[in-house]
NUSEGU-909579 format. One record per residue (C-alpha): residue in one letter; x, y, z. Coordinates in steps of 0.05 Angstrom, whole numbers, always signed. Example, Ala and Ser with C-alpha at 12.3 -4.5 7.8 and 13.67 -1.06 7.14 Angstrom:
<recs>
tornu / xx / yy / zz
A / +246 / -90 / +156
S / +273 / -21 / +143
</recs>
This chain:
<recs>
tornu / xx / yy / zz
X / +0 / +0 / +0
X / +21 / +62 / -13
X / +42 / +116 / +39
X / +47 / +187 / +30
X / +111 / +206 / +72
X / +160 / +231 / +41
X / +238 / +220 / +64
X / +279 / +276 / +53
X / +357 / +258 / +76
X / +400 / +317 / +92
X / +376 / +389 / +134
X / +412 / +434 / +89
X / +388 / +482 / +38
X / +361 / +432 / -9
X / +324 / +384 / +48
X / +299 / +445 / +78
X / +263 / +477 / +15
X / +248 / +404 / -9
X / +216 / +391 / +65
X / +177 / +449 / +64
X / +143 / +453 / -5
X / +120 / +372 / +11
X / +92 / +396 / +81
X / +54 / +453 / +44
X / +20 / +414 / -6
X / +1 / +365 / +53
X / +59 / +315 / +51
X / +82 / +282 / +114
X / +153 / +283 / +115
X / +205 / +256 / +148
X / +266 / +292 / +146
X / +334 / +258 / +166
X / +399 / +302 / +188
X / +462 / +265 / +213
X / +484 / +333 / +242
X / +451 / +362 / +315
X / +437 / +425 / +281
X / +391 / +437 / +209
X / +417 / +482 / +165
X / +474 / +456 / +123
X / +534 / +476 / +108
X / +522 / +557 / +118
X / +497 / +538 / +187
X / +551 / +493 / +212
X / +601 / +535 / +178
X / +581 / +596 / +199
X / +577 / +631 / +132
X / +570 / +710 / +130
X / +530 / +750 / +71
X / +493 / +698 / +20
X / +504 / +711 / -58
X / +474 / +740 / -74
X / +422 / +759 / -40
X / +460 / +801 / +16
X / +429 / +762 / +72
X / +465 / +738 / +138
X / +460 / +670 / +130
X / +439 / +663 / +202
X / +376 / +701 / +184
X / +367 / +667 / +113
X / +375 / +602 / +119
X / +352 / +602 / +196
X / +292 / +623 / +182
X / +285 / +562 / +127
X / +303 / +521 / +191
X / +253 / +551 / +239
X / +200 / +548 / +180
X / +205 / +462 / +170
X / +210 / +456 / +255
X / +151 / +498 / +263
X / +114 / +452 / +215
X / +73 / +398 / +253
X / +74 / +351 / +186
X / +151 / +341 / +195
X / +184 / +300 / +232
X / +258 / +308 / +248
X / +306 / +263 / +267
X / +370 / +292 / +287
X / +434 / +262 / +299
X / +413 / +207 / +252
X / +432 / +156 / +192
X / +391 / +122 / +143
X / +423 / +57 / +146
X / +383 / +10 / +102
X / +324 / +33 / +55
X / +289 / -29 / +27
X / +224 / -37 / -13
X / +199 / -1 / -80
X / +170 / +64 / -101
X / +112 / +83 / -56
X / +131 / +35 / +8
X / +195 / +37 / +28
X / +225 / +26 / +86
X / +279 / +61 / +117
X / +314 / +35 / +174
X / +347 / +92 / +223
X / +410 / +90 / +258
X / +377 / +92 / +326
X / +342 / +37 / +309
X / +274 / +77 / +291
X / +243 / +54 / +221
X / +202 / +107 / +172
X / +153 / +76 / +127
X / +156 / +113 / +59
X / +125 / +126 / -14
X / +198 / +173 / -35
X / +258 / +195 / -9
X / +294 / +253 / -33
X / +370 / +261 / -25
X / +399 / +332 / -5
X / +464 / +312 / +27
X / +511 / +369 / +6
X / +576 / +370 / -4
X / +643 / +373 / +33
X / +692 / +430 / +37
X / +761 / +418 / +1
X / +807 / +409 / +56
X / +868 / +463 / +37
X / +921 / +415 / +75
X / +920 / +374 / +2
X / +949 / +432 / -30
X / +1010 / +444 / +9
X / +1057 / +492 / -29
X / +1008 / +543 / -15
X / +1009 / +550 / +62
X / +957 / +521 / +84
X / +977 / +485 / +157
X / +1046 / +514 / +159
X / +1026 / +582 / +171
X / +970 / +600 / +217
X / +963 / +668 / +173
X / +943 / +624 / +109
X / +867 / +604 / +114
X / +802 / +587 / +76
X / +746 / +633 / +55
X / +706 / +586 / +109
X / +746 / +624 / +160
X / +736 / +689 / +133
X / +661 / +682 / +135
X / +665 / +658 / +211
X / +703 / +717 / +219
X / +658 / +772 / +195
X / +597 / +728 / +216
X / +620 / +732 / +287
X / +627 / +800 / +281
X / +702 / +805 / +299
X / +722 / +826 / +235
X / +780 / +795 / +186
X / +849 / +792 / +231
X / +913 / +755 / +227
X / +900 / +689 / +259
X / +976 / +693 / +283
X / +973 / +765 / +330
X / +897 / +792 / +319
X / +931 / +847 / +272
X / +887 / +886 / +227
X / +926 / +860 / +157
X / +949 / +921 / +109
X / +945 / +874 / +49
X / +909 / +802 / +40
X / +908 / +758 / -24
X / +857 / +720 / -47
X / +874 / +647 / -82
X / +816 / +621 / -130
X / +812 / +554 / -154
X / +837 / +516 / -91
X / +811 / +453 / -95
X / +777 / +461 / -163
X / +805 / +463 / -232
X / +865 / +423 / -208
X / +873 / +351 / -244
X / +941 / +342 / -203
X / +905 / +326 / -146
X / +840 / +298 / -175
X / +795 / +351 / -181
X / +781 / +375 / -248
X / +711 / +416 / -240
X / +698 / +477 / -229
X / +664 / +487 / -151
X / +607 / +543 / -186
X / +611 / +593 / -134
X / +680 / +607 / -110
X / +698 / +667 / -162
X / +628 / +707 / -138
X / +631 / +683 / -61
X / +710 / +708 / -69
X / +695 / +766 / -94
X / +638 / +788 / -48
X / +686 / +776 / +15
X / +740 / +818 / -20
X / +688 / +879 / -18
X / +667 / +865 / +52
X / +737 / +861 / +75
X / +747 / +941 / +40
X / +688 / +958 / +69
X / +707 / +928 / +147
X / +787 / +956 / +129
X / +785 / +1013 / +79
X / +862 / +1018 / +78
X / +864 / +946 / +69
X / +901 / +932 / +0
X / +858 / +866 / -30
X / +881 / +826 / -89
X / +848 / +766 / -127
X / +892 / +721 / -160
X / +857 / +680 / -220
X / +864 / +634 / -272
X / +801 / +661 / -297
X / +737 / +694 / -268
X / +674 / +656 / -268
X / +620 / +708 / -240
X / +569 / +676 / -287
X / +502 / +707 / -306
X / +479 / +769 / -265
X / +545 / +764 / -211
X / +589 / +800 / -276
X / +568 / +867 / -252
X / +544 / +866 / -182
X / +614 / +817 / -164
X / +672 / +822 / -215
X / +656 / +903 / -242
X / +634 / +929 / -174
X / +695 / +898 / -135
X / +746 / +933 / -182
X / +710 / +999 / -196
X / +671 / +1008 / -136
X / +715 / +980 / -74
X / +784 / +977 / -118
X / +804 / +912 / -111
X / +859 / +888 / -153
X / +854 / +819 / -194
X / +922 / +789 / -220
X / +923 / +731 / -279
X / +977 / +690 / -253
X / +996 / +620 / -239
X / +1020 / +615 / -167
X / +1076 / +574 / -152
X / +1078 / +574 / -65
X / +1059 / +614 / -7
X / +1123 / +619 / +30
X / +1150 / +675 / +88
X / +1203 / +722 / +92
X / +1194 / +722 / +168
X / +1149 / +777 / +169
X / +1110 / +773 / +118
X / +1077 / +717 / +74
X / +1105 / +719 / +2
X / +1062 / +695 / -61
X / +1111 / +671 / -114
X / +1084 / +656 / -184
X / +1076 / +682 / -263
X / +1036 / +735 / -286
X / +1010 / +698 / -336
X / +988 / +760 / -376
X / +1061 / +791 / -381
X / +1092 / +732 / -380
X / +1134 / +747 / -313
X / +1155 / +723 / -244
X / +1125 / +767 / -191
X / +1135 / +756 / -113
X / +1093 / +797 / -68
X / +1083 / +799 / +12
X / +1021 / +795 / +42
X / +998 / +797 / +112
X / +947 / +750 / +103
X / +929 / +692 / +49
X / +858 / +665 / +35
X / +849 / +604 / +4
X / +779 / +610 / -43
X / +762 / +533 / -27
X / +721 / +490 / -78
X / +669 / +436 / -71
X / +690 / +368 / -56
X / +638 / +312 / -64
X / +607 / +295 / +2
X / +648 / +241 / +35
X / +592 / +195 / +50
X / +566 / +192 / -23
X / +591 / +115 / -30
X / +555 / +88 / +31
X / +490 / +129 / +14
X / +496 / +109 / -61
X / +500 / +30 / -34
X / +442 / +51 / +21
X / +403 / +80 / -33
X / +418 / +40 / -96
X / +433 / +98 / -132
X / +492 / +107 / -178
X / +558 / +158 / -168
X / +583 / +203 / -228
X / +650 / +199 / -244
X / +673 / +254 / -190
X / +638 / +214 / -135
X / +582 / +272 / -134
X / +514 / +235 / -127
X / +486 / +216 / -199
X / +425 / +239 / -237
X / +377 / +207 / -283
X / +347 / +235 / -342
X / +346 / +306 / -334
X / +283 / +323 / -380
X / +238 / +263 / -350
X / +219 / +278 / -273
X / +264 / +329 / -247
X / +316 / +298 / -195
X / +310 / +230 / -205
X / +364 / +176 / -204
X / +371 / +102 / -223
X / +326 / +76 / -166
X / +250 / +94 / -178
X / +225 / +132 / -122
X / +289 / +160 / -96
X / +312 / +230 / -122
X / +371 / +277 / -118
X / +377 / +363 / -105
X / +431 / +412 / -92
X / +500 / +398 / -81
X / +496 / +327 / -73
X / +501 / +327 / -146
X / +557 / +372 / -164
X / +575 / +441 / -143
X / +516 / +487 / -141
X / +491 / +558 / -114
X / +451 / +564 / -47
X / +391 / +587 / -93
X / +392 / +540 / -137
X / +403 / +486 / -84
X / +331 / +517 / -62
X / +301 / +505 / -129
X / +323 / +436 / -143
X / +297 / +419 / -71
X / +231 / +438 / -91
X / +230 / +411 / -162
X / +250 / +347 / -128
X / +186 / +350 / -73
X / +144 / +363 / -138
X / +166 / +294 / -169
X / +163 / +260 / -116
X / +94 / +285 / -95
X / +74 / +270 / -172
X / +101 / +199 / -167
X / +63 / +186 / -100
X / +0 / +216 / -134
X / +8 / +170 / -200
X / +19 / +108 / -147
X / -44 / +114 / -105
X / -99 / +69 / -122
X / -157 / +98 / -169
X / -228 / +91 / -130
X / -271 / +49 / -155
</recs>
C-alpha cells in the first residue's frame, strides 16, 4: 500500500526547501539530518553575507530552519543515519540508525557536499602558517562580528590575497571541476573586507573569473570599480614567508613574468568536494555515483531529480557544485516529483 511520507535525507538548503514545499501541499515528511543542528553547510560553517542575496545566513537560511521545525507535518530526526532503505517506489522502508524505522512512498537526497580540505594543497600555506586560511574562515570571521584579523597576532592586515581555484580546476590532485561559486563568493568577501578595512590593499589572483550570469556586474565590475580591488592573472607557484610577511611567488601569466609579493594575510577561495559519505549512501540507496563521486542523476528532461532507483531522487550539491539558490530550487523541483510519483501510485477509486 502506498504511503504518503516523504523521506527527505539531509537538513541543508536543499532538504529544507524540499521539506517544506512537501509539508505545504500536505505531505508528511520525514526529514533525516546526521548533524545536531539543520541548516547545512552555511549553518555549521558559519557563513557570513549569502550571494547573492545580501542576507546573513543566520537570518536566511535560519529562518528556512525555523520554518520546517515549526511545521507539525515534519518529523525530524537529528543526529541520525539512514542505514538501510528497502522496498519499491511508494513503500519503502527506511531503517534509522537509532534503530527507529520510517515507512515511505519517496525519499529525496539533499546531502551536500564537503569542503576541500586546503592541507591537500601544500605549497600554498595552508597548515604551515597559521596566517594562510580558507574563505570558510573568513566568513566565521565577519559572521561573528570580529572582523577579518591575522590568525597569528589579531593584527588588522594592510594587504590580504585571495587564491581562486583551490581545490577546483586542479587535475594534479584529482579535481578537475569547477566548484560554481568560489569566483562570486570570493569576490563578495574581498568587498566586505574594503568595506570592514578601507586601507586594506585586496588582491584576487585568478586563472580566470567565473562570475556567471547576473554576478558579472554586481561581483567582478563592482569589486574593481567600486571598492578597488585588484585581480592578477597568474599562476602561483607557493605561499612561503620572509619572516614577516607571507610571500606569493608565481607568473603573471598576462606579461609573461615572475612576480613575488608579501602579504599579511592569504585566503584560500576553497572549492566543492563531493560529500564524503556519497559511497555508503549510493549502496544505502541504490543509486549510482558520477565519475567525481558527486551523487548521480537520471534523465534530466523526465521527472526532475530523479536517479537510477524509482522513487528516490537527488537536489543541490549532492550532485555537483551548485549555488545556495539554486540548491533551493532543485529541492523543490525534487518534492514536486516526488509528490507527482506518490499521486500516479495511489490506487484509483472504484
Amino acid at each position: 500500500m502506498t504511503t504518503d511520507t516523504v523521506l527527505v535525507v539531509g537538513a541543508g538548503p536543499a532538504g529544507l526547501a524540499a521539506a517544506h514545499a512537501l509539508a505545504s501541499v500536505g505531505a508528511p515528511v520525514a526529514l533525516v539530518e546526521k548533524e545536531t543542528r539543520l541548516g547545512g553547510a552555511p549553518i555549521l560553517s558559519g557563513y557570513a553575507k549569502l550571494v547573492p542575496s545580501g542576507e546573513w545566513a543566520k537570518d536566511a537560511i535560519g529562518g528556512m530552519v525555523a520554518r520546517v521545525e515549526g511545521d507539525r507535518r515534519v518529523s525530524v530526526h537529528r543526529g541520525c543515519t539512514v542505514e538501510a532503505l528497502d522496498g519499491e517506489a511508494g513503500a519503502f522502508r527506511a531503517r534509522l540508525s537509532d534503530g527507529s524505522v520510517v515507512e515511505a512512498g519517496a525519499a529525496i537526497l539533499t546531502t551536500g557536499f564537503t569542503h576541500f580540505d586546503s592541507i591537500n594543497k601544500p605549497e600554498w600555506g595552508f597548515g604551515t602558517f597559521p596566517d594562510v586560511v580558507t574563505t570558510t574562515q573568513v566568513e566565521q570571521m565577519i559572521s561573528s562580528g570580529r572582523g577579518v584579523r591575522c590568525p597569528s597576532d589579531g593584527r588588522k592586515p594592510e594587504r590580504v590575497a585571495i587564491l581562486l581555484c583551490v581545490g577546483s580546476r586542479d587535475r594534479q590532485i584529482g579535481r578537475e571541476w569547477c566548484s560554481k561559486v568560489c569566483c562570486t563568493v570570493s569576490c563578495n568577501i574581498a568587498m566586505e573586507i574594503r568595506e570592514e578595512l578601507p586601507d586594506c590593499h585586496v588582491y584576487i589572483y585568478y586563472m580566470d573569473i567565473r562570475t556567471f550570469g547576473l554576478y558579472e556586474t554586481k561581483y567582478y565590475w563592482r569589486s574593481q570599480e567600486e571598492f578597488k580591488v585588484k585581480y592578477i592573472k597568474a599562476r602561483v607557484a607557493e605561499v612561503t614567508s620572509n619572516g614577516e610577511k607571507l610571500v606569493i611567488k608565481g607568473e603573471d601569466t598576462l606579461v609573461k613574468r615572475p612576480i613575488t609579493i608579501p602579504f599579511d594575510l592569504v585566503v584560500h577561495a576553497i572549492g566543492m568536494d563531493p560529500n564524503v559519505d556519497n559511497p555508503r549512501l549510493a549502496t544505502t540507496f541504490g543509486v549510482q555515483l558520477e565519475r567525481h563521486g558527486y551523487l548521480d542523476r537520471g534523465n534530466a528532461y523526465g521527472a526532475l531529480g530523479e536517479t537510477a532507483r524509482r522513487g528516490v531522487f537527488v537536489a543541490g550539491a549532492a550532485c555537483g557544485p551548485e549555488t545556495i539558490d539554486d540548491s533551493i530550487a532543485q529541492g523543490n523541483a525534487a518534492a514536486l516529483a516526488a509528490f507527482s510519483l506518490l499521486a500516479q501510485l495511489r490506487p484509483v477509486p472504484a
